[in-house]
C-alpha positions in Angstrom: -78.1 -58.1 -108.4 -76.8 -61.2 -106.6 -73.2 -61.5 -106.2 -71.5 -63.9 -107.8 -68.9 -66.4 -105.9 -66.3 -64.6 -107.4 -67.3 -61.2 -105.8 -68.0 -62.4 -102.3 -64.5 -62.4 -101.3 -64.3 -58.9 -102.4 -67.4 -57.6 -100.5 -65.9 -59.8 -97.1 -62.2 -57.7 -97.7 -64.5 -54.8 -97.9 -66.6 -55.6 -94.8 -63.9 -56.5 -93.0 -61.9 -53.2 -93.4 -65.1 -51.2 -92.8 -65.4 -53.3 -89.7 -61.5 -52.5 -88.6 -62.3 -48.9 -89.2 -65.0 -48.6 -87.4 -63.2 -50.0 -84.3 -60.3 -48.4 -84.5 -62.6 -45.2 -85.0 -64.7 -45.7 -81.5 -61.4 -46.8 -79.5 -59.7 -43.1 -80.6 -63.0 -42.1 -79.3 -63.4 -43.8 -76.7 -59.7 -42.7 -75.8 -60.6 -38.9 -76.2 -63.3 -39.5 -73.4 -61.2 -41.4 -71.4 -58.2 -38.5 -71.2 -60.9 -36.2 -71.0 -62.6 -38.3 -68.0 -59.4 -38.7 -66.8 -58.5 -35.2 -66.8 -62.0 -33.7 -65.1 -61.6 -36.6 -62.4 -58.2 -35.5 -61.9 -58.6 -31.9 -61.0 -62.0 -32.5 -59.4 -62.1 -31.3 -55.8 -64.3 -34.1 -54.1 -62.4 -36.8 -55.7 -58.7 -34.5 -54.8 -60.3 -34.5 -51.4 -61.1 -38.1 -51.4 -58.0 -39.3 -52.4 -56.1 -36.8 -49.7 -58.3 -38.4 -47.4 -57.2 -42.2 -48.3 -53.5 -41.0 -48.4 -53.6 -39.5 -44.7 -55.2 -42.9 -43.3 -52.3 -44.3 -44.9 -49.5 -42.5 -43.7 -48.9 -41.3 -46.9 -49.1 -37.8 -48.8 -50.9 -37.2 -52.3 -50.6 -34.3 -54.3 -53.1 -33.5 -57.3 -52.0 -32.7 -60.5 -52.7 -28.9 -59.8 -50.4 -28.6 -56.9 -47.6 -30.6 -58.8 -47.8 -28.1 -61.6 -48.2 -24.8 -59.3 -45.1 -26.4 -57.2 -43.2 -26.6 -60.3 -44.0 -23.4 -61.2 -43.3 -21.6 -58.2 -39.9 -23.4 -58.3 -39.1 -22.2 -62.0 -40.1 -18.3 -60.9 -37.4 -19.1 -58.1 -34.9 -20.1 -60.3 -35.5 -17.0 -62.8 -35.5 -14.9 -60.0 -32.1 -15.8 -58.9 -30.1 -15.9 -62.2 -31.7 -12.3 -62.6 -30.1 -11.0 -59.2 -26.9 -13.6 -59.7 -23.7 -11.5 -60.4 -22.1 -11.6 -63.3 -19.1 -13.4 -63.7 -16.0 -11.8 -63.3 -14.3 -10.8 -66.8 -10.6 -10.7 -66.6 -9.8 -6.8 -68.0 -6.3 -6.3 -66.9 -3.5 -6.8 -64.0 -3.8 -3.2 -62.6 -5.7 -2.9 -59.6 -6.8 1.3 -59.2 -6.9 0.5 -55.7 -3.5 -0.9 -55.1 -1.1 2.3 -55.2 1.5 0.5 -56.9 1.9 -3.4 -58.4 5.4 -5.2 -59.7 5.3 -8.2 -61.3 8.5 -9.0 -61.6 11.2 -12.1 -60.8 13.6 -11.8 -57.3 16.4 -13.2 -59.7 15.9 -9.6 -62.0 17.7 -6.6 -60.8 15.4 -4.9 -62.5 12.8 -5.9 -60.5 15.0 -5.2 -57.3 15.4 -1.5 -58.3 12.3 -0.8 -59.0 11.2 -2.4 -55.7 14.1 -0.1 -54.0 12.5 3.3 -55.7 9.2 2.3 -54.3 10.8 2.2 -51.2 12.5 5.0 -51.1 9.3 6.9 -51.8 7.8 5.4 -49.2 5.8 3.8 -51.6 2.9 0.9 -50.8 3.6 -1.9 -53.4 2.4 -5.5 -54.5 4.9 -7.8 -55.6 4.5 -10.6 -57.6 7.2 -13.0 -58.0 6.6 -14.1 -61.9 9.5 -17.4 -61.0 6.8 -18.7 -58.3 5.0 -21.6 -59.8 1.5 -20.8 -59.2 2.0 -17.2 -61.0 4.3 -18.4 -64.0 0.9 -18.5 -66.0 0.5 -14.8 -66.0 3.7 -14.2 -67.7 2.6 -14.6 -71.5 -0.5 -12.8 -70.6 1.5 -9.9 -69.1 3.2 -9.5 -72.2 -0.2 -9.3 -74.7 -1.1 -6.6 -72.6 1.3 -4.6 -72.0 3.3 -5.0 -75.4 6.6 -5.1 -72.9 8.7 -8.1 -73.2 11.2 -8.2 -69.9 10.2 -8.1 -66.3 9.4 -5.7 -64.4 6.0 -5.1 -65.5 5.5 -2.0 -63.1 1.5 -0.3 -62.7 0.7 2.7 -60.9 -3.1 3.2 -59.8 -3.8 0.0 -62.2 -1.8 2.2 -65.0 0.7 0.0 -66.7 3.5 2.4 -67.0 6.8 0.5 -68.5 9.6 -1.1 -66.5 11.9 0.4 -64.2 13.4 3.0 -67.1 9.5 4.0 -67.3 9.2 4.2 -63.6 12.3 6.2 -63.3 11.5 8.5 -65.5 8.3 9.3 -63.4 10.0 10.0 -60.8 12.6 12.1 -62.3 10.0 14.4 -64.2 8.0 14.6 -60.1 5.1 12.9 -61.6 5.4 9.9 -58.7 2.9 11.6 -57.0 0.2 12.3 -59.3 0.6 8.8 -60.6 -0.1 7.7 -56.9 -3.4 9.5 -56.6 -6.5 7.6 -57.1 -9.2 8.6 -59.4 -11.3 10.7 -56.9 -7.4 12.7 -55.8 -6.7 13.4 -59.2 -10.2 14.8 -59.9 -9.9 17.1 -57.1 -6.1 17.9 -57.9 -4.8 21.3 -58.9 -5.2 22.4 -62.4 -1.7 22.2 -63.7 -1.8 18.6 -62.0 -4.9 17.2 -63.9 -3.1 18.0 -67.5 -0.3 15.9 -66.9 -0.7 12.7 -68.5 1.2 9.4 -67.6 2.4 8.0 -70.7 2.9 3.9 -70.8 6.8 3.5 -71.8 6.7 -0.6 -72.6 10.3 -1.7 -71.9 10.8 -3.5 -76.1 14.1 -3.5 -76.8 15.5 -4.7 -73.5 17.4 -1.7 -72.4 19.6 -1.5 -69.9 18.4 0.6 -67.2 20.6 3.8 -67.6 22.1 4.1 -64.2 22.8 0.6 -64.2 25.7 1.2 -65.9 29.1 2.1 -64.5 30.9 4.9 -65.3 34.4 2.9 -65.9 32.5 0.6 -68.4 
């Protein structure tokens, strides 16, 4: 059948887009072969060599595309390695130190604070003191208080045991339990007997009283 003048337009639209298709057909193809050309040349050892060899009479260096991806992943086993071993970062769990015998945090304006100082003292007593009016350790105020449930200074811990305030440390000393309190974890475990059962109970200073001996026996 012979087309009429009316179809030919059709058949060159269809033609045309057959055409199109074909072409953009072979150049996926021919793109396919080119990567994969690409690719084998690449990693090929004579033209690697070759192309080390040009970059040395150069005075430059050229690394193939295997050595860029070992190098990289050499580097990433390196960085694994490290986080693994890195320490952990240090979690805040607490003022008390175990290994400080005693700590005060406390203000040099607070009598309080002064007395219990002066009991430490008298005990011969290694202390840290930490002056809660000194700017750079104002911030641990409000944090001493979440802990410890206390709400006035001073914020006295034995062995890294919070204990109270200077009623609390007092006490201790009045019941003879200074020196158990003292003891670190390895001289209590090898304590006597009727030493290990004593417990030191916390005594959190929340009502603000006055110390008992602060008070005078005219008043």
């Amino acid at each position: 059948m012979t087309p009429t003048d009316e179809d030919k337009p059709k058949l060159v639209k269809q033609a045309a887009e057959k055409v199109v298709a074909a072409l953009n057909r072979a150049d996926e193809i021919g793109g396919e072969i080119r990567d994969f050309l690409t690719d084998r040349v690449a990693t090929d050892p004579r033209y690697v060599k070759a192309r080390k060899t040009v970059a040395k009479l150069l005075g430059r260096d050229y690394e193939s595309r295997v050595e860029v991806q070992h190098k990289a992943t050499v580097k990433a086993e390196k960085v694994a390695a490290v986080a693994a071993v890195a320490p952990a970062p240090k979690v805040h769990k607490g003022y008390g130190d175990p290994e400080i015998k005693a700590q005060i945090y406390g203000k040099k304006s607070c009598p309080w604070s002064g007395r219990a100082i002066t009991l430490l003292e008298r005990n011969k007593v290694d202390y840290d003191f930490v002056d809660l009016e000194e700017p750079e350790h104002e911030s641990k105020l409000a944090p001493l208080i979440t802990e410890t449930k206390q709400h006035t200074v001073p914020f006295v811990y034995l062995r890294g045991q919070f204990v109270g305030g200077f009623n609390a440390l007092a006490e201790i000393e009045r019941l003879g339990q200074l020196e158990l309190a003292l003891m670190s974890a390895e001289e209590r475990k090898n304590a006597p007997a009727h030493l290990k059962s004593v417990e030191i109970v916390a005594r959190p200073n929340t009502d603000e009283v006055v110390p008992a001996d602060a008070v005078r026996p005219d008043e």
